[in-house]
Every structure is written in C-alpha cells, then in structure tokens.
C-alpha positions in Angstrom: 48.5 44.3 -30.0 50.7 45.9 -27.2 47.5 48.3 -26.4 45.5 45.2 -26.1 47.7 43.7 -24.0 48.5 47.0 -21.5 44.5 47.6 -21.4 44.2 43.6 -20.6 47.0 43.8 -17.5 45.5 47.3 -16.2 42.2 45.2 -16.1 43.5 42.1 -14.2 44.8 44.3 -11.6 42.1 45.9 -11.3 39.8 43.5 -10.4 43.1 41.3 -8.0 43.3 44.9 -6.5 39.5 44.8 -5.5 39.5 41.4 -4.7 39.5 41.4 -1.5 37.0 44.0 -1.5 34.4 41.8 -3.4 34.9 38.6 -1.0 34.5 40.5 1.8 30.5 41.9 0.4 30.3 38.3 -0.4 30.9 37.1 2.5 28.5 40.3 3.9 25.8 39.6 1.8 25.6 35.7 2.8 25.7 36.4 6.2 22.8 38.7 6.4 21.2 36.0 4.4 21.8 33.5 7.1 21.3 36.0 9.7 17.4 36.6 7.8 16.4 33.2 7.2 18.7 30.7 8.8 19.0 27.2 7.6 16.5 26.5 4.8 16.5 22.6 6.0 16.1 23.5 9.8 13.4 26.4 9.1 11.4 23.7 6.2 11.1 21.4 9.0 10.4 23.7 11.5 7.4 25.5 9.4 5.4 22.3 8.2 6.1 20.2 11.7 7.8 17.1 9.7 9.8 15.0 11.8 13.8 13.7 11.5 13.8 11.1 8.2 16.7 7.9 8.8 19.1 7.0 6.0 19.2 3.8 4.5 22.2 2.4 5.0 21.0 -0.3 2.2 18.3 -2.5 3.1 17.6 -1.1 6.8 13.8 0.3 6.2 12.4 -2.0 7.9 14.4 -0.6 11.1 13.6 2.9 9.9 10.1 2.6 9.9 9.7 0.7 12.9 12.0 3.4 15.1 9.2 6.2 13.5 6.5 3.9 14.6 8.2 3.2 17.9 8.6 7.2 18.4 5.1 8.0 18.1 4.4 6.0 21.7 4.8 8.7 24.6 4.4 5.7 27.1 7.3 3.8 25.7 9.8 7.3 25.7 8.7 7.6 29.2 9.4 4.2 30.5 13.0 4.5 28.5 13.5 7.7 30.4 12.7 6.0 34.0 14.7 2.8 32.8 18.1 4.7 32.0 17.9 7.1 34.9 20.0 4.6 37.1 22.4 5.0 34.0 22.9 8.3 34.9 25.5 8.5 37.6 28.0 6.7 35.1 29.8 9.6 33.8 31.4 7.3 30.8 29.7 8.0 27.7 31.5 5.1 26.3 29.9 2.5 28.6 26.5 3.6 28.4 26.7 3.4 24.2 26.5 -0.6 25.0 23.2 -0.1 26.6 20.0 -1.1 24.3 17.9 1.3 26.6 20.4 4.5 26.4 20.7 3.6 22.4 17.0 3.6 21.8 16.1 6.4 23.9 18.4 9.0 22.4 17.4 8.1 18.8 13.4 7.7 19.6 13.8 11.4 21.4 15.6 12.7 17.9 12.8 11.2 15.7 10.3 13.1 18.5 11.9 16.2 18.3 12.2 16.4 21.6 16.4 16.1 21.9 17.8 19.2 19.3 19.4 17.8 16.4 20.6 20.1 13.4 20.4 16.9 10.6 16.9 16.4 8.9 18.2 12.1 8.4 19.4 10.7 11.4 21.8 7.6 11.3 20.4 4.5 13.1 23.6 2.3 12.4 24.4 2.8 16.0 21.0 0.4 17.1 22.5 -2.2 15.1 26.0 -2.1 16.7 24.5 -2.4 20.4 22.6 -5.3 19.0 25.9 -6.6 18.2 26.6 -6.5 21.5 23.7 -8.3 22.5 24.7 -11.4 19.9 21.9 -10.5 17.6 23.7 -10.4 13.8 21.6 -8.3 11.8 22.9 -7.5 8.6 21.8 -4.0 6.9 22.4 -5.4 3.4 19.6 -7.9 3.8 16.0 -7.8 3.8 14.6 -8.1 7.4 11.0 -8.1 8.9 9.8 -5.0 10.9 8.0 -7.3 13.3 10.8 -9.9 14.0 12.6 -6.8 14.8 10.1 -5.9 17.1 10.6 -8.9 19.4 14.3 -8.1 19.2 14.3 -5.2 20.8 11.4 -6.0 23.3 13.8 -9.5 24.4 16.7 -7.5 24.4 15.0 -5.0 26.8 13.9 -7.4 29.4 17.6 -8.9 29.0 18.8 -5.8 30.0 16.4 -5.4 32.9 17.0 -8.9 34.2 21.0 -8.3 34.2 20.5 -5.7 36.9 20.6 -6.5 40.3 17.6 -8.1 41.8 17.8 -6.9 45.2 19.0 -3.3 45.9 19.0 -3.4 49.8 17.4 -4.8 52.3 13.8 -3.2 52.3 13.2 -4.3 48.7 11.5 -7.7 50.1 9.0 -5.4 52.4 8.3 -3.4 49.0 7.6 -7.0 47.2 5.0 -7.9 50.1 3.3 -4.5 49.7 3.8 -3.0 46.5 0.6 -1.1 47.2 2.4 1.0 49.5 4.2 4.3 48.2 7.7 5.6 49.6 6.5 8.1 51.4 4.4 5.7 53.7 7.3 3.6 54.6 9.0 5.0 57.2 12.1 4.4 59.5 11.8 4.5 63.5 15.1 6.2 64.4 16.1 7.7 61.0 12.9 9.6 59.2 11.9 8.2 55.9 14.2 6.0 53.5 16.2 6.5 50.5 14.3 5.7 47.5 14.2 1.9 46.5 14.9 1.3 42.6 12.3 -0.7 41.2 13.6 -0.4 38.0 14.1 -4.4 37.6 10.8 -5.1 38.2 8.5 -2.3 35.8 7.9 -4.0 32.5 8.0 -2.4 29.2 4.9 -0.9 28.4 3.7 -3.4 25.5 4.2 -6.5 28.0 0.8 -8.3 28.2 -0.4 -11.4 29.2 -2.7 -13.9 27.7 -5.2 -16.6 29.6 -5.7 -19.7 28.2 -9.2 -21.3 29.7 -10.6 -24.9 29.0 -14.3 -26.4 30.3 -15.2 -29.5 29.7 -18.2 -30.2 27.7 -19.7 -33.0 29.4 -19.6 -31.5 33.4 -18.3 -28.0 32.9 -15.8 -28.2 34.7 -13.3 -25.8 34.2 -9.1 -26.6 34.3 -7.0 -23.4 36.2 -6.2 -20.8 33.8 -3.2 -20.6 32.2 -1.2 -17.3 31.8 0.9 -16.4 29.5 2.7 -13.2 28.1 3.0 -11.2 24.9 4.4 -8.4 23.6 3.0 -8.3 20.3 -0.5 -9.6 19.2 0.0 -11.6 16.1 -3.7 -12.0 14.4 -4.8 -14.2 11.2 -6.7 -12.8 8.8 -9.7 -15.4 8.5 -10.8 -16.0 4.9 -13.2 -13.3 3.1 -16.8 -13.1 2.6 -17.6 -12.1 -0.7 -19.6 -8.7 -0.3 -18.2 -8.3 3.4 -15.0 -5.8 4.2 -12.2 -7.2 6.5 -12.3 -5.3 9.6 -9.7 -5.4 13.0 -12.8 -6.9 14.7 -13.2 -9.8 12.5 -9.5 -10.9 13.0 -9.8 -10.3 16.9 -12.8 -12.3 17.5 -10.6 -15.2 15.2 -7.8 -14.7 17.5 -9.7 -15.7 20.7 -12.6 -17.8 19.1 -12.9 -21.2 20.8 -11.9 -24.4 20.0 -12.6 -28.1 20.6 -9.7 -30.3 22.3 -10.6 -34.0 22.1 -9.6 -36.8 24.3 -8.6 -34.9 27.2 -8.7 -36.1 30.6 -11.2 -34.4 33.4 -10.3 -35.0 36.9 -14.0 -34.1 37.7 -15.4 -36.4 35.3 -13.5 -39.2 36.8 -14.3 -38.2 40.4 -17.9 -38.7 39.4 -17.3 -41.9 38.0 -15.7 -43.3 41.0 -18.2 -41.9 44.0 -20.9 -43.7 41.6 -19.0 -46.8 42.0 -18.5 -49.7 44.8 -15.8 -49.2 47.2 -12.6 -50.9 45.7 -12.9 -50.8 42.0 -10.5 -49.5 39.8 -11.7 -46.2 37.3 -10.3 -45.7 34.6 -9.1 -41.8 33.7 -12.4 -40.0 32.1 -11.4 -38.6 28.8 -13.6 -35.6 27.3 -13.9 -32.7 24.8 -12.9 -29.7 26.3 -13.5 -26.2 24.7 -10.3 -24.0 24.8 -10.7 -20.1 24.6 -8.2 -17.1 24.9 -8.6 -14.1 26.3 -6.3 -11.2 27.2 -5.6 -11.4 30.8 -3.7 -8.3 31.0 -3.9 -5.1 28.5 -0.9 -3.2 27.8 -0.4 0.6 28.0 1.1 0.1 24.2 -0.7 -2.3 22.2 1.4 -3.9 19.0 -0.7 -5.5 16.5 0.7 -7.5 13.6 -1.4 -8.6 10.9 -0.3 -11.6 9.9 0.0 -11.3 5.8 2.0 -14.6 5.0 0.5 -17.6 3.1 1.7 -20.6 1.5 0.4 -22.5 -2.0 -0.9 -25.6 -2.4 2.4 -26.1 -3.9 4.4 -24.7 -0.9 5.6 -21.5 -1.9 5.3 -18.5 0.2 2.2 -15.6 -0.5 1.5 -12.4 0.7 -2.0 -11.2 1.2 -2.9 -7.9 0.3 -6.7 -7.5 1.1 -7.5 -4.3 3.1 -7.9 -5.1 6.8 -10.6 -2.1 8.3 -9.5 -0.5 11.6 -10.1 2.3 13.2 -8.3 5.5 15.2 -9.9 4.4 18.3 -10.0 0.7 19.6 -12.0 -0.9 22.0 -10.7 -4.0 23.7 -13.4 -4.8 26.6 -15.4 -7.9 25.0 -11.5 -9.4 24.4 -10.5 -8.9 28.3 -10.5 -12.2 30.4 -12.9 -11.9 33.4 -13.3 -14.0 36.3 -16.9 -16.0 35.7 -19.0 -15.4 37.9 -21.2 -18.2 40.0 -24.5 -19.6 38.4 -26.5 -18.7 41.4 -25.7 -15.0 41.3 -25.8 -14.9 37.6 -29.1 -14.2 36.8 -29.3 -11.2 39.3 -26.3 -10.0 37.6 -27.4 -10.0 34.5 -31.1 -7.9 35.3 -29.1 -5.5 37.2 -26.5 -5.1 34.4 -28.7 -5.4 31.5 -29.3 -1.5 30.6 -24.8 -1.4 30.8 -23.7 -4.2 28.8 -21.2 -3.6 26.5 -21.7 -3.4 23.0 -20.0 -6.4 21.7 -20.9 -8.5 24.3 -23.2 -11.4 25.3 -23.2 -12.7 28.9 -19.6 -11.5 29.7 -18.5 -13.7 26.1 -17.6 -12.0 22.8 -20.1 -12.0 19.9 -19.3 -11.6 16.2 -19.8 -8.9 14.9 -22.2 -10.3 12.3 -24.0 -11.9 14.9 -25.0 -8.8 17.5 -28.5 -7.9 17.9 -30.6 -5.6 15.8 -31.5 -2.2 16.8 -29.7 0.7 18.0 -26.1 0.9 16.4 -23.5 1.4 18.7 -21.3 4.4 18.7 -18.7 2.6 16.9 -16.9 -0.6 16.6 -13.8 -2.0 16.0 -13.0 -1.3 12.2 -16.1 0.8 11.5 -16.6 3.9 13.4 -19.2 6.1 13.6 -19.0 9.6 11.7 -20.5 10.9 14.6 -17.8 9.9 16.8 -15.1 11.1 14.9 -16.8 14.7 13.9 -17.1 15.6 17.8 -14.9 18.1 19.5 -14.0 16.1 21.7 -14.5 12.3 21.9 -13.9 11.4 25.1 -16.7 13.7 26.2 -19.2 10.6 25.6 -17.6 8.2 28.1 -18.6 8.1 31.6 -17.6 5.7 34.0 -19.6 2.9 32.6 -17.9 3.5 29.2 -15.3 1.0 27.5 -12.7 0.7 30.0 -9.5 -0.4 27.6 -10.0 2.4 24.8 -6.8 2.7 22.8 -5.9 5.6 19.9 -3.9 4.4 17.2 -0.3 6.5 17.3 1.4 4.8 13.8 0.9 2.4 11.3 3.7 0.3 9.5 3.1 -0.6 6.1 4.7 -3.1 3.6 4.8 -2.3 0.0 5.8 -5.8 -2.6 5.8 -9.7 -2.2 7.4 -11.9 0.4 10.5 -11.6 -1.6 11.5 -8.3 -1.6 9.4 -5.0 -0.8 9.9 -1.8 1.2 8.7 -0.4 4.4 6.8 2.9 5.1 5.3 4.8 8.0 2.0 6.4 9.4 2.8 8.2 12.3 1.4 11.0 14.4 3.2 14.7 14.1 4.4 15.4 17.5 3.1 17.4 20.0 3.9 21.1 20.3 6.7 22.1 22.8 3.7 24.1 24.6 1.3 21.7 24.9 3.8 18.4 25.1 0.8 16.2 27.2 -1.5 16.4 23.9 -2.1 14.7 20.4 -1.8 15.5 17.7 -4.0 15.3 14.3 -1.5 15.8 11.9 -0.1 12.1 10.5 2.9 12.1 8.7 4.0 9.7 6.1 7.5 8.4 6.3 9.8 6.5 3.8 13.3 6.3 5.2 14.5 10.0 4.7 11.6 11.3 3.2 9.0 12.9 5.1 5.5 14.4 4.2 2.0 15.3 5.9 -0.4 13.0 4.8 -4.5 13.0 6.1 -6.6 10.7 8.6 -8.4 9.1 5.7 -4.6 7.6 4.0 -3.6 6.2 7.1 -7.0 4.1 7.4 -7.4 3.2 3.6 -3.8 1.8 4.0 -2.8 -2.2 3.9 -1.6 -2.2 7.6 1.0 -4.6 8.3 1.6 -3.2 12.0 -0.2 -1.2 14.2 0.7 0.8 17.2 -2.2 2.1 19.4 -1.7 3.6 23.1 -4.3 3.1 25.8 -6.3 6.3 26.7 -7.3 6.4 30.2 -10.4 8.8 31.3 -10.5 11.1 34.0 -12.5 9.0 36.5 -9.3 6.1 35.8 -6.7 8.9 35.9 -8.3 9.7 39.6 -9.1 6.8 40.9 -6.0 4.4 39.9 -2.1 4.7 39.5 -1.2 3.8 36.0 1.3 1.3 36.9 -0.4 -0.5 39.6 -4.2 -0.9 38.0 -3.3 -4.4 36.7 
C-alpha cells in the first residue's frame, strides 16, 4: 500500500511539474493551427461566396428575408450612400443610430459583404429600434408581412428626406428652374464657381414610380387629362387559371393595366356638342357617358418591386392563400406597359408604315396585346415569363439589343418566397451572390438561398420554379442609354 501510494505522489508531481510545459505546446500547437487555417466560419464563407445569414430574434423572418432581398439591389446601396453623406459631418455616432437611412445602409452593406464583419448572422434588432423611433410598433414576436414591411421602410425613407431642409441657400431656386444644368456650368461673376448645392431632399428612392390613370369616352373620344400617381411597389392579381395554360408575370401585368368601363360619367365634350347643336338660350343638361379607364406606368423605376398578390377569401369569408406557380423570368421587359403620349390621328398612319418593321413585340398600335392574343409567326426572343433558351444560353445577352431594342429591360436580383397558409408560414430568400471585390460593377450568376441564418448556393432553375411572393428586378441600361442620358435625369 505505502509503495502504491509513494509511486502515485512521484506521479502527480510529475505531471504538476510538467504542467506548465504541456499548456504552453498547447497553446503552441493551436496557434500554428490558427495561424494555418484561420477561422473555419470566416474561411467557409469566404471559399463558397455565401453571404452574412440574420438571427431570428423569434418571428422576424419576414424582416430577414426582405433586408437579403433588399441587399441584392446595387442602385438602392448607392442612393443610401449619397443620402447619408450629409450625415457625415456629425461626428456623434449616437445621433446618427436614429437615422432609418444610416441604420439600413450599414446592415444592407454587411449582408453585401462590402462593410468587414467577423460574425456569419448579423443582428437586425437594431432596424426595428429606429423604427421605434419613427412610431412604427413592430413587434418581433408576431408574424408580419414582408411586403407591408416594404412600404414601411420606403414611407419612412421619404419621411426622413422630407424632414430635411428644403432650401439650402439661395441658388437652390435657380437649380429648381434648370435642373438640366450641372454644377460645373453654374458659375459666379466675382467669385469662380459655387459650392456644391445638396439636392439630397429632392432625389427619390430608387423604387419610386408613378402611375397614369387615362379615361376616353366612348361615345366622342374624348380624352379627360391624365392622372398621375406614384408607387413604390407594384401590387399585381393573379387572374383566374386556364386549365392547360401556365401563369406567367405577363398574364398578371396585362390584368394590372387592362381596361375597364366607367358608367355614367360626365363628358364636358359631349355636352359642348350638345349645346352648339342647340338654339341660343336653352338650358343642357350635363352629358353622361361610358368612359374606358386604363393604367399605365408613367414612370419606371431603377428598382422595380413586384408583389404577387396571394391572398383570397371563401365564399364563407375566411382568408386563402394561393399557391399556383406564377412564370417569370431573369430578364423583364416593361415597354408595352409604359404610358406614351398618343399621338394625332392625322400623323398616325404615317407613323405606323414608317414604324412597322420596329414595333415592339408585345405591342399593337402603341396598346398592349395579350399574350394569347399576338400574331402568329416568328416568336419573339422572349417574353415576359417564358424566355427563350436561346437568349439565356448566349455569352452575353445584351449583345442582341441595339438602339431600337426594349428600352426598360430589367434583371431579376432576388426573389422572396413564402412557405404555409395565411395563418402562419415562414419567409425565405433567392438572392444573387455578390460581386467580386475585383470586378464590384458586375453580376453575378451564382443565387443563394437564404433562411434566416442559413445560407446555401442554390441554381438559376430553383429560383424560377419557385412560388414567388416578391420580386426584386433592377433596370439594366445599354450602352447607347448609358451615353446618351444621365441616369437620374432620363425621366
């Protein structure tokens, strides 16, 4: 027994004796290890080009996949970068936290990758404390929509651009008169050129739009002044299925701005008529007519939201989601839906003959067609919901269009989906990989699919078979356009 217990206490010291010993090659030996391969998370990420996931801080993914979606749109970052630079000489970190603009940017640049962050989830609580702020209660314990929260942040936006001051100094009213002309034009007699005006206050987000709102009589075609209005978000109906017929984007565009009768309305011209036809004295009563009402999009965005609109109700009342696939494509052309100014009878006809060989595909006399309803023969490159193999197998794409070619082409950037029934679900991602740090002007092929904190490649063909519930697309603008207008005064 006391040989056991001598051999046992010569052990023990033994090894407290070398103890220091063996933590200090421990510690060696996990060094070198970081030293060789560095943070597994960091270097993962890194090697497949995955993007930042967000946590859920309990029922928040329908924030989380609308900030991926939101991050995928190089036009919006950019605008949230010229926004907040008059933010800039305030020094106070504190005071710029209560800024939407400076809260948005910072976590859209993480889920980029273009700010370094160390963490492979990101926390968004801070978006819902500057809400806050902005008297918007938004609970992340409750089940939200994606698009309601959309508008929230495009209303808050403007809200913030509104409370800044309106007029700078004194030369802002010549800038008004003439926005055509540039600083560098504008000159001072006794002083050399100005200090740069701030036009932030007056640039608009890049998904503001504006719709037109036309009505002709049907008796005297005469036609009422448009009416203008704006959008952020287009919110389309799904119109009711043909049996042996797919759903495309197309189908629930040409529903969004297909005519529609308004009766017993009064024409002004129909009662002019009516008097000069009468004798000198008599009373005419107001002329009321049908008039045919039609919407087109006045003005395009450079960021174009769609929201397919999935609700329903019973014959009983009760609320429905529809889940029938709803075709679209990566590239959209918007051209047929773009409101134009008509053009005079007389010169009409000459119009047409000269324009005959460039029309449009799409398009019938400057007015949309269906899409069941365009002409036989040659099939267009692609349409709306149904491209062309062809198109999508080339090089490059946008080698095809010439000057003549679709004018508002848009490439889809992300995709929101929504996975359950009106009463409870979950929201997911499609979004574009982002650029490489040494080509940061391109696009790029690789989607990702994104489910709060998790975060996989996923291919071209997912994205499209997918039940879209939003989806993001960003103008592409050729090189004639690129030359020949400035992107933020083409409108």
């Amino acid at each position: 027994f006391f040989s056991f217990f001598f051999f046992f206490s010569s052990f023990r010291y033994k090894v407290m004796k070398n103890w220091g010993v063996i933590g200090g090659v421990a510690a060696a030996l996990a060094a070198g290890l970081y030293v060789l391969w560095g943070p597994i998370a960091e270097r993962k990420r890194r090697r497949k080009g995955l993007v930042p996931g967000l946590l859920n801080l309990g029922n928040t993914c329908f924030m989380n996949s609308l900030l991926q979606g939101l991050s995928s749109c190089p036009s919006f970052i950019k605008w949230l970068e010229e926004f907040t630079a008059q933010y800039k000489t305030d020094q106070n970190q504190s005071t710029e936290r209560r800024y939407l603009s400076v809260t948005l940017l910072h976590l859209l640049r993480a889920l980029s990758c273009q700010e370094v962050t160390e963490d492979d989830v990101l926390d968004a609580s801070c978006l819902l404390e500057v809400l806050r702020m902005y008297r918007w209660q938004i609970s992340s314990f409750e089940e939200q929509d994606a698009h309601e929260l959309f508008h929230v942040l495009t209303s808050s936006l403007e809200d913030e651009r509104d409370r800044q001051p309106r007029v700078t100094h004194l030369f802002d009213v010549h800038s008004l008169e003439r926005p055509e002309i540039t600083q560098k034009q504008i000159s001072c007699r006794t002083r050399g050129s100005l200090p740069p005006v701030s036009n932030h206050w007056k640039s608009q987000h890049p998904f503001h739009g504006r719709l037109t709102s036309n009505m002709v009589c049907k008796h005297c075609e005469h036609q009422s002044p448009v009416r203008y209005d704006t959008f952020d978000s287009l919110s389309l109906s799904i119109p009711a299925a043909v049996w042996g017929r797919p759903m495309t984007l197309d189908h629930c565009l040409h529903h969004f701005i297909s005519s529609e009768s308004v009766k017993d309305v009064v024409c002004d011209n129909c009662t002019k008529i009516q008097a000069e036809g009468t004798l000198n004295g008599q009373s005419i009563e107001n002329q009321r007519t049908t008039f045919v009402k039609q919407l087109k999009l006045g003005k395009l965005p450079q960021c174009l939201c769609i929201h397919l609109q999935r609700l329903s109700w019973s014959n009983q009342g009760a609320p429905l989601k529809r889940h029938e696939h709803v075709q679209f494509n990566e590239f959209l052309i918007m051209d047929i839906y773009k409101y134009r100014i008509p053009v005079p009878k007389s010169s009409q006809n000459e119009l047409n003959q000269k324009n005959s060989e460039e029309t449009t595909p799409g398009t019938k006399d400057g007015t949309a067609v269906k899409p069941s309803e365009q002409p036989s023969g040659p099939k267009p490159l692609f349409m709306n919901g149904a491209c062309s193999s062809s198109f999508l197998m080339a090089a490059d794409p946008f080698s095809h269009f010439s000057f003549s070619s679709p004018v508002y082409l848009y490439r889809l950037m992300a995709v929101v989906v929504h996975h359950g029934d009106m009463h409870s679900g979950h929201f997911v991602t499609y979004r574009r990989s982002p650029p490489s740090p040494k080509s940061p002007l391109s696009v790029s092929t690789q989607w990702l699919w994104i489910s709060d904190d998790t975060v996989r490649k996923a291919s071209l063909q997912e994205v499209l078979s997918s039940s879209a519930y939003l989806l993001f697309y960003e103008r592409v603008h050729s090189r004639v356009q690129h030359h020949s207008l400035e992107l933020k005064a083409e409108e």
